[in-house]
C-alpha positions in Angstrom: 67.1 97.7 111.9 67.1 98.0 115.6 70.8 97.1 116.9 73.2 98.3 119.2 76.4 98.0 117.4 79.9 97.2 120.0 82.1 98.5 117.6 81.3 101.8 115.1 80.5 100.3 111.4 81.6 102.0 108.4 78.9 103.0 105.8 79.5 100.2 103.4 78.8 97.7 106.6 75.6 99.3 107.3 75.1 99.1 103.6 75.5 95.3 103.4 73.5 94.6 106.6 70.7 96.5 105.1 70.6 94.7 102.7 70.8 91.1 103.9 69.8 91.1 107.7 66.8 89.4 107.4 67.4 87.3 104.1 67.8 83.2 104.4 70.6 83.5 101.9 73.1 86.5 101.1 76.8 86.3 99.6 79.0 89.1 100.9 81.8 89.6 97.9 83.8 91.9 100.2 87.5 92.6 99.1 89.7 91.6 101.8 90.5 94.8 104.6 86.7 95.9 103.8 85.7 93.7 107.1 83.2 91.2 106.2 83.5 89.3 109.3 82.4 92.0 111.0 79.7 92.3 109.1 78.6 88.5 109.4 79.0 88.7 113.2 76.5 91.7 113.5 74.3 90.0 111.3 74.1 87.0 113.6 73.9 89.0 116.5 70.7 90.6 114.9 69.2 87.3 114.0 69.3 85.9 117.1 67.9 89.0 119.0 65.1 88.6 117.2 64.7 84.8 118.1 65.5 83.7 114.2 68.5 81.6 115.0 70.5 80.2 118.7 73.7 78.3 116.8 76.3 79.8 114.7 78.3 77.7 112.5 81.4 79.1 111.2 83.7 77.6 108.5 86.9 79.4 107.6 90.4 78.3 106.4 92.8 77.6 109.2 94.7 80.4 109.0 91.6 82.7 110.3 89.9 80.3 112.3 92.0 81.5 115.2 91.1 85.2 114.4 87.2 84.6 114.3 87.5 83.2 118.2 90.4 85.1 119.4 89.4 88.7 118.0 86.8 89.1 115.8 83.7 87.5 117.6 85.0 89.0 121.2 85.5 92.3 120.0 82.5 92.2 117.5 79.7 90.4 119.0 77.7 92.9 121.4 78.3 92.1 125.2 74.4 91.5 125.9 74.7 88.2 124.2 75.8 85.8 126.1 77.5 83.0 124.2 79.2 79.3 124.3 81.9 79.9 121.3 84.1 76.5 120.7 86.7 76.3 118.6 86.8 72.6 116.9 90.3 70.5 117.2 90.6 67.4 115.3 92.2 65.4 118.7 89.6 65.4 121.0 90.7 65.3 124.6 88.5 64.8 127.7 88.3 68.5 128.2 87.9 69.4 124.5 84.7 66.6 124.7 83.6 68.6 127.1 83.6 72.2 125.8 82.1 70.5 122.7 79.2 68.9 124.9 78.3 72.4 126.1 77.3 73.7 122.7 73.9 71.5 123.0 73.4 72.3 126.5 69.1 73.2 126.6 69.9 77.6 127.1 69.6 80.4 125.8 72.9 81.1 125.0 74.2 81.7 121.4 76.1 78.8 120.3 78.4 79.5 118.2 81.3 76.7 116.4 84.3 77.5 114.8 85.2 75.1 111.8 88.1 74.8 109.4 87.1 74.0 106.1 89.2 71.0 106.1 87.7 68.8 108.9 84.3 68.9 106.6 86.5 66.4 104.4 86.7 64.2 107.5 83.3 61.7 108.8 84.3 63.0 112.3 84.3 66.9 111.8 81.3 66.3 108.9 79.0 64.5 111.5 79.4 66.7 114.2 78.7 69.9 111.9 75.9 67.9 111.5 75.1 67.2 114.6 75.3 71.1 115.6 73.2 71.9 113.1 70.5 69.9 113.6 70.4 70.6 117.9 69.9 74.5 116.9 68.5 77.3 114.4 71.5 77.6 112.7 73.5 80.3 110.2 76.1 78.7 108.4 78.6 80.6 107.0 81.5 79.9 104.4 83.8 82.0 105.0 86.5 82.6 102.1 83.9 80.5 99.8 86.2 80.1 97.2 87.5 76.8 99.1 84.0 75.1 97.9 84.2 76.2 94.6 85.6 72.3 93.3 82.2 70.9 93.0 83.9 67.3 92.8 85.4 67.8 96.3 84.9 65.7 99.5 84.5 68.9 101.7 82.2 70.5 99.1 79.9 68.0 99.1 79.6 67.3 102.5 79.2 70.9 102.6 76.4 71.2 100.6 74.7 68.4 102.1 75.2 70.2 105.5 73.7 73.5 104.4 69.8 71.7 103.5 69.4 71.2 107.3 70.3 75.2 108.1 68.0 77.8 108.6 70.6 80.9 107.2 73.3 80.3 104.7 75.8 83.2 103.8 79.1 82.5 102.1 82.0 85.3 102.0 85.1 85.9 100.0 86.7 89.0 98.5 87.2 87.2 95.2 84.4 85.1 94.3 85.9 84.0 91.2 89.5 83.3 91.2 89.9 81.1 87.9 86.5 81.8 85.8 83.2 82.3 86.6 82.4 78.4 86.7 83.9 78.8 90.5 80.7 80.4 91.2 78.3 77.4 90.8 79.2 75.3 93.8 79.4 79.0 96.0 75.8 80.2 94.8 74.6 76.3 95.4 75.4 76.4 99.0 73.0 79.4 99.7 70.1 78.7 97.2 70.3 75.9 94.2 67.8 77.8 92.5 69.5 81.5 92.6 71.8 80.5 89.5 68.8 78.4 87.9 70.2 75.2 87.4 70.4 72.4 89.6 73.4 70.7 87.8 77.4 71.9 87.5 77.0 71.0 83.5 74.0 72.8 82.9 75.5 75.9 84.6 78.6 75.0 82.4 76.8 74.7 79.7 75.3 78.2 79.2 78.3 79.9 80.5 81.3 78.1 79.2 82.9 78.0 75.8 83.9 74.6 75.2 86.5 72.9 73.3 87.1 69.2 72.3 90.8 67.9 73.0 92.5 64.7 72.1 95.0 63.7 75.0 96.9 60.4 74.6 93.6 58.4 72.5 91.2 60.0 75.1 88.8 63.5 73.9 88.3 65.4 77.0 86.1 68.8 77.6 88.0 71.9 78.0 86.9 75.4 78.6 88.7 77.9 75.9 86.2 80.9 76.7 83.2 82.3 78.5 79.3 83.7 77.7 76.3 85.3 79.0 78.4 86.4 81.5 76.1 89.7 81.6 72.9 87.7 83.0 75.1 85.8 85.3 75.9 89.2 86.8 72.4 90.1 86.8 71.3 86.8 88.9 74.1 87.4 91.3 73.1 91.4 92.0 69.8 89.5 93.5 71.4 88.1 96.7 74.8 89.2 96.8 76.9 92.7 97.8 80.4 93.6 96.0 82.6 96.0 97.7 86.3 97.0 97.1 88.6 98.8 98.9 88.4 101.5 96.6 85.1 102.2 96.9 85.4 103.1 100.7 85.8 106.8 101.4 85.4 105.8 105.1 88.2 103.1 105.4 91.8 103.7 106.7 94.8 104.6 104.8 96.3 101.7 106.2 94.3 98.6 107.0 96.2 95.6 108.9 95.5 91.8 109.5 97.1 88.7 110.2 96.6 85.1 108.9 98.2 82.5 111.7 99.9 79.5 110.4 99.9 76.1 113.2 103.4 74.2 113.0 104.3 71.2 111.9 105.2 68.4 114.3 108.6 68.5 113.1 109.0 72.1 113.0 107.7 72.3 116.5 110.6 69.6 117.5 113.1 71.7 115.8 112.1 75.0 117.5 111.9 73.5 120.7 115.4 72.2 120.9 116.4 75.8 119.4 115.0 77.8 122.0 115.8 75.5 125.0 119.7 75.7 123.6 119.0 79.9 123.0 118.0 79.6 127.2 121.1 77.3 127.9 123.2 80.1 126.6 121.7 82.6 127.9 121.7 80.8 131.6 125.5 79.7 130.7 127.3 83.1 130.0 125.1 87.1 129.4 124.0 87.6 126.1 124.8 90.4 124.4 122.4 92.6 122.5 124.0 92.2 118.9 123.9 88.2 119.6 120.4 88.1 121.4 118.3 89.3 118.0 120.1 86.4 115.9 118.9 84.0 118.2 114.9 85.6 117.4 116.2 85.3 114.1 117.4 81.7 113.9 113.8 80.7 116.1 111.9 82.7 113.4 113.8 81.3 110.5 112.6 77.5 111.9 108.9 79.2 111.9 109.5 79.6 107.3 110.4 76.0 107.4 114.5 75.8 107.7 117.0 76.4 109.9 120.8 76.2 109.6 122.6 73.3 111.0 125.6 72.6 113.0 127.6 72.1 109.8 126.6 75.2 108.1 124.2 73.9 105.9 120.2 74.9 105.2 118.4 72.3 106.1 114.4 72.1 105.0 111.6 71.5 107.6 108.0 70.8 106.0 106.0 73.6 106.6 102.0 75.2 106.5 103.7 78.8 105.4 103.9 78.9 101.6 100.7 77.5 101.3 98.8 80.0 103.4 100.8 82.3 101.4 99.1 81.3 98.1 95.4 80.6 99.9 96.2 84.6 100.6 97.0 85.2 97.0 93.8 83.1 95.5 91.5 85.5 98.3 92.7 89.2 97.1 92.3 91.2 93.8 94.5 92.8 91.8 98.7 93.1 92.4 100.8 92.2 95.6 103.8 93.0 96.9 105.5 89.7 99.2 108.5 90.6 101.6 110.6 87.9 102.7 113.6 87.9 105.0 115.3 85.0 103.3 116.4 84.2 99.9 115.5 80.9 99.8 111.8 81.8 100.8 112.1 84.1 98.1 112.9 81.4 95.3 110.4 79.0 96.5 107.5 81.7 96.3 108.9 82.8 93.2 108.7 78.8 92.1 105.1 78.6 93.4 103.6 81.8 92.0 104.7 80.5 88.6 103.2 77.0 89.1 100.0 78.5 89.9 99.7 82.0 87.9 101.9 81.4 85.1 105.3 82.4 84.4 104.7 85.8 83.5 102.8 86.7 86.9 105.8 87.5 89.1 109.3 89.3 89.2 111.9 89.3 91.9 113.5 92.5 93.6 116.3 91.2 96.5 119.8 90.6 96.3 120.2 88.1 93.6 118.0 90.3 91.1 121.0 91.7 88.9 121.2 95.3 89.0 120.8 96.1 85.2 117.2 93.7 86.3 116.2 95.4 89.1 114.4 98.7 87.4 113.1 96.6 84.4 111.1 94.4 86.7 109.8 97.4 88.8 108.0 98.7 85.5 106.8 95.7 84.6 105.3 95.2 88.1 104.3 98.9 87.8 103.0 99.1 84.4 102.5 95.6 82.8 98.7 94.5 83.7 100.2 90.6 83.4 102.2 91.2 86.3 100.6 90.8 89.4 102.7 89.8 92.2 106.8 91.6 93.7 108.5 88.9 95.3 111.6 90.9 97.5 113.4 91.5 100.5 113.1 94.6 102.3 116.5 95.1 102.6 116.9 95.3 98.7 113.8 96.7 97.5 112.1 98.2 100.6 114.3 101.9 99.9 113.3 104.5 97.4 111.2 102.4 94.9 108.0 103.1 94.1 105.2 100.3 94.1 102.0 101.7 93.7 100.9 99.6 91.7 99.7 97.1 94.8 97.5 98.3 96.9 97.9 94.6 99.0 101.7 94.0 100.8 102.1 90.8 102.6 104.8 90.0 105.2 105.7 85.9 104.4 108.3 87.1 107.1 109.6 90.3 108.9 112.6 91.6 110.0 112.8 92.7 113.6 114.1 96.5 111.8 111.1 98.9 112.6 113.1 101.2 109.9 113.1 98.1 107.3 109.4 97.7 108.2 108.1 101.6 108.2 110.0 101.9 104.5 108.7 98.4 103.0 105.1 99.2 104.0 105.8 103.2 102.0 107.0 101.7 98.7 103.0 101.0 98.2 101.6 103.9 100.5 102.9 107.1 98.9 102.1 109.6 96.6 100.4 108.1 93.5 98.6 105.8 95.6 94.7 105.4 94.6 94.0 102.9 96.8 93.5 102.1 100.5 96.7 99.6 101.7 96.1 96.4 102.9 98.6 94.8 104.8 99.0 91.2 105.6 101.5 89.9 108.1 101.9 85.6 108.6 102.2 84.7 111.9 103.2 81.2 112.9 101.1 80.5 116.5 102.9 80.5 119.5 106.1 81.6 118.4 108.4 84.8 118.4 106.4 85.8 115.0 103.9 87.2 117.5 105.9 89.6 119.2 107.8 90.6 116.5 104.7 91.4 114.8 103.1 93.1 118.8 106.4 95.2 118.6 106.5 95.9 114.8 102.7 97.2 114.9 103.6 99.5 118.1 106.8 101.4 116.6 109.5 99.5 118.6 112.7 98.6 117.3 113.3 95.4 118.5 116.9 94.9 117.5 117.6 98.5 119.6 115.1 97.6 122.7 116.0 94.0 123.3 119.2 93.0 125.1 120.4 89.7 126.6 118.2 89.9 129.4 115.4 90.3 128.0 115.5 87.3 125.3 114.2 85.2 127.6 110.7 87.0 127.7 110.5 86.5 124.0 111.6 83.2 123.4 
């Protein structure tokens, strides 16, 4: 393996490009913080210095689509290759046709397209994947793989479809079966039909489901009540695939930090443009001070969760992408969580969705509504209680002299603009009697003040000490 890496891998990376390099098909079942993507990206870059592949399709959620093209591949991908990278959009404008048309240009240049999985449930995004694929030698990679794993699905199938045309296939997730191992059929089928042995969902279902016949209103359905062989379906996967967890790498940070970027919705983005241009007429009308200047970040940032209070006092509701790239985030990583919020009623609708999707006895709340005789009962259950996976609080409540070692992920649905409220939410996990390396996940809604709260957070600056009146302008 002859490569010049850009950035210094750790020994698991070398590990997994070892062992896939060269291979048509490979599964990376990374944990998330292990860095997979960089992984993937040096394995392209190998690939196409030694003239196996010129295109690079890449198909992630939309919450990291923005990260492969604004960080990963530039910091990643060695500077000798020169590369035509496009980011899809739905809304094709003159210039976007344009930047498109340049991926089939005759050079040789790496193509390389960025995807969310979504548009593949769309003819226009499916037939120009398509259209990519066939113009080049082309790896196609799932990223977060999970998101094929309905086998009934639009985008699944078009996906699948896709992938017969490709030259290298590699799908990557931290958790490749969220629900039971049937998630793995439509995942493996992607790379390889033939690495599971069996062409069809039911046969796969057959030899490793438990089945169960249940009446339901004069109808007898199918259901799944337990699992089998699952000890030679961990064989067959060892043959193409690599499994790493954050545990198992001496070489990792302490503290390992990402972000997953959420878009707007229209209506959020008419409500937090009239916010900030009335947070500028104030400032322009009369000088802020610096105790009023951080509530207007605050009232901006509040819009970016999906409510804002209006002129009469009252919370109003704005539909939003956040929760749900909160529980995408939750379906990707193993094992418990922490979630801080800044708001209560972000903290009852997570609390509400957890529940729908992991069962009542999943989650337990530690903010200012938890009663106090509550509080300590539902750290030990989070602490000690294996059914317990996920601490919904504020920092404010919970982020002080707990201990929550329990989670080795903490995610950040919001932040406060409190460096101190930051540095001691992120210790309840990271302290003595922590096994684990930490990940931590912060959402950031593009284009908004999330991103410099977030820019100042990561560099130790108190933003409610450092900014003033005069300054709000900059952020907002």
């Amino acid at each position: 393996m002859n490569y010049k890496f850009k950035t210094k891998p750790y020994a698991h990376q070398i590990t997994a490009l070892e062992k896939s390099w060269n291979k048509e098909t490979y599964a990376y079942f990374m944990e998330m913080g292990t860095g997979k993507t960089k992984v993937l990206i040096d394995n392209a870059a190998m690939l196409y210095d030694k003239g196996k592949i010129d295109g690079l399709l890449i198909v992630a959620p939309k919450g990291v689509i923005g990260t492969w093209y604004n960080q990963e591949l530039p910091t990643h991908l060695p500077n000798h290759i020169e590369n035509v990278t496009i980011l899809w959009q739905a809304n094709i404008t003159k210039g976007q046709q344009e930047k498109l048309d340049s991926l089939f240009e005759p050079e040789e240049t790496f193509h390389i397209l960025i995807m969310n999985v979504e548009a593949l449930s769309t003819t226009k995004g499916t037939d120009f994947a398509a259209k990519f694929i066939n113009s080049h030698n082309t790896l196609m990679v799932i990223d977060e793989s999970t998101t094929i794993k309905n086998p009934s699905a639009k985008r699944t199938k078009n996906i699948l479809n896709l992938s017969t045309n490709t030259k290298y296939r590699r799908i990557m997730t931290g958790s490749p079966v969220t629900k039971n191992p049937l998630d793995l059929f439509s995942q493996c089928y992607f790379l390889d039909p033939f690495h599971l042995e069996h062409e069809s969902y039911y046969s796969f279902r057959t030899r490793y489901a438990i089945m169960k016949t249940a009446h339901i209103s004069g109808r007898s359905i199918q259901l799944v009540s337990g699992f089998k062989n699952l000890g030679e379906l961990s064989d067959k996967l060892k043959d193409f695939s690599y499994r790493v967890l954050k545990e198992d790498c001496l070489d990792l940070p302490d503290k390992i930090y990402m972000k997953r970027v959420i878009s707007l919705t229209e209506e959020q983005q008419k409500v937090y443009k009239q916010m900030k241009e009335k947070a500028l007429a104030e400032l322009h009308g009369e000088k802020m001070t610096t105790v009023n200047a951080p509530t207007q970040l605050m009232r901006l940032q509040q819009i970016t969760c999906g409510h804002f209070k209006a002129d009469d006092g009252t919370i109003q509701e704005i539909k939003s992408n956040r929760l749900t790239e909160l529980m995408d985030v939750l379906e990707e990583i193993e094992g418990k969580a922490i979630i801080w919020a800044h708001w209560q009623l972000d903290i009852k609708k997570i609390i509400e969705e957890i529940k729908k999707v992991h069962g009542p006895g999943s989650v337990v709340d530690y903010y200012g509504l938890t009663p106090q005789d509550q509080r300590d009962k539902n750290r030990e259950a989070f602490q000690n209680d294996s059914k317990v996976r996920f601490l919904v609080g504020t920092p404010q409540t919970g982020g002080y002299g707990i201990t929550l070692t329990a989670a080795s992920t903490v995610i950040y649905y919001s932040n406060s603009y409190d460096l101190e409220k930051r540095i001691q939410s992120e210790d309840r996990a990271h302290r003595i009697g922590q096994k684990n390396k930490v990940l931590y996940i912060d959402l950031v809604a593009k284009g908004t003040v999330d991103e410099k709260i977030i820019k100042s957070l990561r560099n130790k600056v108190s933003i409610a000490k450092e900014i003033s009146g005069e300054e709000l302008s900059t952020w907002i």
